[in-house]
C-alpha positions in Angstrom: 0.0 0.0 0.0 1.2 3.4 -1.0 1.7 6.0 2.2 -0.5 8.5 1.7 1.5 12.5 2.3 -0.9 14.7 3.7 -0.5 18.3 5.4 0.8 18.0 9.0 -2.5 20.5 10.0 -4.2 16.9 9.1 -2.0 15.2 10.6 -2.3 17.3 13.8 -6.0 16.7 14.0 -6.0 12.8 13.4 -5.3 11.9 17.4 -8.4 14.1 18.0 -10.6 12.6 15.9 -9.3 9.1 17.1 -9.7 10.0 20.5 -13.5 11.1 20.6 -14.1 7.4 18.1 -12.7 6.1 21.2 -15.3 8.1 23.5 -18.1 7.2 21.0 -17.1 3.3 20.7 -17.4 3.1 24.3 -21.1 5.1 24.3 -21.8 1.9 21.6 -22.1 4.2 19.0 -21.8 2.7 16.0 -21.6 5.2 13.2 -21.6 9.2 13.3 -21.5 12.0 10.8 -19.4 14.6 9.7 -21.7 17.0 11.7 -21.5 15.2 14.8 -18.0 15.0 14.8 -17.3 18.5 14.0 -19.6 19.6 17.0 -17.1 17.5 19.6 -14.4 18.3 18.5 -14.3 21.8 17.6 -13.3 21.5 13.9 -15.8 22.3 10.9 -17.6 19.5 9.0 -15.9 20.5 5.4 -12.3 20.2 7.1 -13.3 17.1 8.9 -14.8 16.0 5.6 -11.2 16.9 3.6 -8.8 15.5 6.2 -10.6 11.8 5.6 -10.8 12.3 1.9 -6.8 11.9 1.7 -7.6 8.1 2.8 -10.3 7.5 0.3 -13.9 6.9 0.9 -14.2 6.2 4.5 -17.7 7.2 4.6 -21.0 7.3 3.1 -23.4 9.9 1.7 -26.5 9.7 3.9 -25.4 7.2 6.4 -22.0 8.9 7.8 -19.1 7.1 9.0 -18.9 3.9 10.6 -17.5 4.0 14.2 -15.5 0.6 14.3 -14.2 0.6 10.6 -12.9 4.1 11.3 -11.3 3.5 14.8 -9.6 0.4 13.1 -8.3 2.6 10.2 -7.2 5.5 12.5 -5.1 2.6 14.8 -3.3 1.4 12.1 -2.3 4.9 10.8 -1.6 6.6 13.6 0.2 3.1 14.9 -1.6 2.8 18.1 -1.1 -1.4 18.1 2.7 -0.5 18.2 3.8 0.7 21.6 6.7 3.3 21.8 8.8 3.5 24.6 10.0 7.7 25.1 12.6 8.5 27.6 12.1 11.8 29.4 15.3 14.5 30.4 14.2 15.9 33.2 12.6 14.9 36.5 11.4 18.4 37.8 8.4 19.1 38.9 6.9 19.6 35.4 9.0 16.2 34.8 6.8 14.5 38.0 3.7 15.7 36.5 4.8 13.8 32.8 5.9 10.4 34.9 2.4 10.8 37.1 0.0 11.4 33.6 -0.6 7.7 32.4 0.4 8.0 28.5 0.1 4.2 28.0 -3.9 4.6 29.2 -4.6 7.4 26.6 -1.8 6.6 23.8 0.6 3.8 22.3 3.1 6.0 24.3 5.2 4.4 27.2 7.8 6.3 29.3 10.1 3.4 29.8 12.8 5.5 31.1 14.0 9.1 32.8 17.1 11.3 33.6 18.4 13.6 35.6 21.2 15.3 37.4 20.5 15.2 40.8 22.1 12.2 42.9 19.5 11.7 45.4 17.3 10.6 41.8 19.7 8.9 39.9 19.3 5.3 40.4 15.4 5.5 41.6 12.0 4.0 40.4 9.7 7.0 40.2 6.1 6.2 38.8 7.1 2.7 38.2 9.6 4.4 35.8 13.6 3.6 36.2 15.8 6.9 36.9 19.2 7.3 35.1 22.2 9.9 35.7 22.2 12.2 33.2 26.0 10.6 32.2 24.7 7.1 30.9 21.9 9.0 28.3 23.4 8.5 25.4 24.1 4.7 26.4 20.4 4.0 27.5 18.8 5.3 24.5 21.1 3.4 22.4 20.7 0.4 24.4 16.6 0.5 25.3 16.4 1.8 21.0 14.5 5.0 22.0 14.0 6.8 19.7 12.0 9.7 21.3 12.6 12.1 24.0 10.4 14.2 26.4 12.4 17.5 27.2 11.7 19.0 30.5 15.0 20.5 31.4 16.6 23.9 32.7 16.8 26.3 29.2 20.4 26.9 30.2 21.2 23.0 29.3 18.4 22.1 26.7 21.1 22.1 24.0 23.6 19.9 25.6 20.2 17.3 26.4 19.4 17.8 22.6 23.1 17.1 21.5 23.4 13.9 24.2 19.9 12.6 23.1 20.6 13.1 18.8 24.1 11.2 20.3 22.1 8.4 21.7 19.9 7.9 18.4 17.1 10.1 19.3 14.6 11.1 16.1 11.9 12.9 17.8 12.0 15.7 20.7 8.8 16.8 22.6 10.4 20.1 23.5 9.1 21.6 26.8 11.5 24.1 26.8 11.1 28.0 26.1 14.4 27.8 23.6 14.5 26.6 20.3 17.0 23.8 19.9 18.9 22.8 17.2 19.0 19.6 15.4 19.8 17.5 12.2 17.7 17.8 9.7 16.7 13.9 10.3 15.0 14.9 13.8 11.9 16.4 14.5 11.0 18.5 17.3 8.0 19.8 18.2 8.0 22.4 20.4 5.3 22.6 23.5 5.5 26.8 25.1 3.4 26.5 27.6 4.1 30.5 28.6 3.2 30.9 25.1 0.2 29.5 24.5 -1.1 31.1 28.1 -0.3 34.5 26.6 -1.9 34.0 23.0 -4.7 33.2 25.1 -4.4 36.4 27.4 -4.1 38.4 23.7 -7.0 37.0 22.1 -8.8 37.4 25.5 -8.1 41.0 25.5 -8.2 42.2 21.3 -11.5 39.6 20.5 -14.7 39.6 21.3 -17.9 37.3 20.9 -18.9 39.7 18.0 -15.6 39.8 16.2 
């Protein structure tokens, strides 16, 4: 089968969409429309309607989509019957929060392993999660073959992390991070500002109304 390319906006919004099949499965739902879905999940019916037409005909005028056959199509591209184990740099308190949420329960995402500089953490189970000095990154990634990287780690450093993890055979960086790192061309990072996104909100808060 030929991998279908489409835009990474799509791309963005396919975890959604499998998420709320998820919510709908369980509610034994078994088939919903366009308009359905785009009242849940916040994204309009004709955009919802275009991101599933880069996979063919998944639907069908005047009956809408089937709930199983999509959920089954949405595992299989977004990989969700493949786990992947993600290492995360970082055990602050933002760190704790990462190692308390329960990825495995809401994604194919596993923290198998974490790191840090302190010596009273090195060499601890937190969260059922083993804790590694920051020294033996590079070896544990290569050895445990992860290939991504939760970044949680003081801005003054977040480079050197970067550099050890790329080292280590990292491809993919969840940057927490307010800088910017650099990397290879064959890594991707994507970049999570929390400050950020709290003042986007705080600007559209203040410059937009209900009317505009």
């Amino acid at each position: 089968m030929t991998e279908t390319k489409i835009p990474k906006a799509t791309a963005k919004r396919l975890p959604i969409y499998y998420r709320y099949l998820n919510i709908l499965r369980d509610a034994d739902k078994t088939r919903v429309s366009s308009t359905e879905l785009s009242e849940a999940v916040k994204v309009d019916s004709a955009t919802i309607r275009r991101d599933f037409s880069y996979f063919g005909a998944l639907g069908k005028r005047g009956y809408g989509y089937d709930v199983d056959s999509l959920l089954k199509f949405f595992k299989k591209i977004l990989n969700q019957d493949k786990l992947t184990n993600a290492a995360l740099i970082g055990v602050g308190n933002l760190g704790n929060a990462l190692l308390n949420f329960n990825f495995h329960q809401n994604s194919n995402v596993r923290i198998s392993a974490a790191f840090d500089v302190r010596d009273d953490l090195a060499n601890t189970v937190k969260s059922g999660v083993p804790i590694y000095p920051m020294d033996e990154l590079r070896q544990q990634l290569n050895d445990q073959q992860i290939k991504i990287v939760i970044l949680t780690v003081p801005a003054e450093v977040a480079q050197d992390a970067t550099d050890e993890a790329i080292a280590g055979g990292v491809r993919g960086i969840l940057n927490f991070t307010p800088i910017r790192v650099s990397v290879p061309t064959n890594v991707r990072v994507q970049n999570v500002d929390l400050t950020n996104e709290l003042q986007t909100l705080i600007y559209f808060l203040d410059h937009y109304n209900e009317e505009a």
